[in-house]
C-alpha positions in Angstrom: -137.8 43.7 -48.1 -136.6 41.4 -50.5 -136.3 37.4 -49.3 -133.3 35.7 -50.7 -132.8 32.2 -51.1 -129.0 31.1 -49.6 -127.0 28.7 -51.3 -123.4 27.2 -50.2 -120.4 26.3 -52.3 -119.2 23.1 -51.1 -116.5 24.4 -49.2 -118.2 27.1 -47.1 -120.4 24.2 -45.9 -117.6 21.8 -44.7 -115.8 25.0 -43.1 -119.1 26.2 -41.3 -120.1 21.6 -40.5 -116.1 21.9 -39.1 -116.8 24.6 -36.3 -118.5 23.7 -32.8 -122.3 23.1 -32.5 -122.6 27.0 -30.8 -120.2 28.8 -33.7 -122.1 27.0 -36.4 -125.2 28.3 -34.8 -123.5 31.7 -34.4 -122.4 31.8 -38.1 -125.8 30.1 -39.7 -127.5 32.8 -38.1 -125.4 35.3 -39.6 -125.8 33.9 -42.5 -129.6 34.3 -42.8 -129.7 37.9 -42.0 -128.2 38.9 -45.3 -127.9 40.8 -47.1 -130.1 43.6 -44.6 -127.9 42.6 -41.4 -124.2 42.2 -40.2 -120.9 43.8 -40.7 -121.2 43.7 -44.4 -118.5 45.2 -46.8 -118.2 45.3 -50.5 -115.0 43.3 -51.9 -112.9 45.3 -53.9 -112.0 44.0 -57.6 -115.1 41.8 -57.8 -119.1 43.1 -59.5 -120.7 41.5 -56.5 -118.8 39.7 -54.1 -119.3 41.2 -50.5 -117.5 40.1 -46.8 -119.5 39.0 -43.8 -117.3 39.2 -40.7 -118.7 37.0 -37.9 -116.0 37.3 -34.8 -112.7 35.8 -36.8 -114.5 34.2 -39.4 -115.0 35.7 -43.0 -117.4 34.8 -44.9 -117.5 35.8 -48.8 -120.9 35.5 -50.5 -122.1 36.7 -53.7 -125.5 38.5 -54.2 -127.5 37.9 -57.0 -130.6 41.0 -56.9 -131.9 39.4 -60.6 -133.1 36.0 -59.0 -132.8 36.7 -55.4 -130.0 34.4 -54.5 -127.2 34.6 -51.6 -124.2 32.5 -52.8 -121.9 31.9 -49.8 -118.7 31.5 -51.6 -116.2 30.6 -49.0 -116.0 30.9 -44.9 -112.5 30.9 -43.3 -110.7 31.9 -40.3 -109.4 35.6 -40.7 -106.2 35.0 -41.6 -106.3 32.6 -44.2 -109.4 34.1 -46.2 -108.6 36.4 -48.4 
């Protein structure tokens, strides 16, 4: 099993710092488990951009297999992320 090193995009961060102390846990620890865990679906129109649901949050990350980076693009309510 590969180890990936996770990175945030500014606004993922303030969306995910925005939530309560027990859905922040809830979606860091989502978070961590990629790219082996989680409801986990490939975004269409896009060479590696994939969709973590987390309850109603969505969170779009990129995975980066050549230097073993998870870039977590964006996290939003369901509704308003795609």
């Amino acid at each position: 099993m590969k180890i990936y090193e996770i990175k945030f995009k500014k606004q993922a961060l303030k969306f995910i710092k925005s939530r309560t102390a027990k859905e922040q846990m809830r979606l860091t620890n989502a978070i961590y488990k990629l790219p082996y865990a989680g409801d986990i679906v490939k975004m269409e129109g896009f060479s590696n951009r994939y969709r973590l649901r987390v309850g109603g949050v969505r969170i779009q990350y990129e995975k980066h297999d050549d230097v073993y980076i998870i870039l977590v693009v964006r996290a939003d309510n369901r509704g308003d992320a795609y």
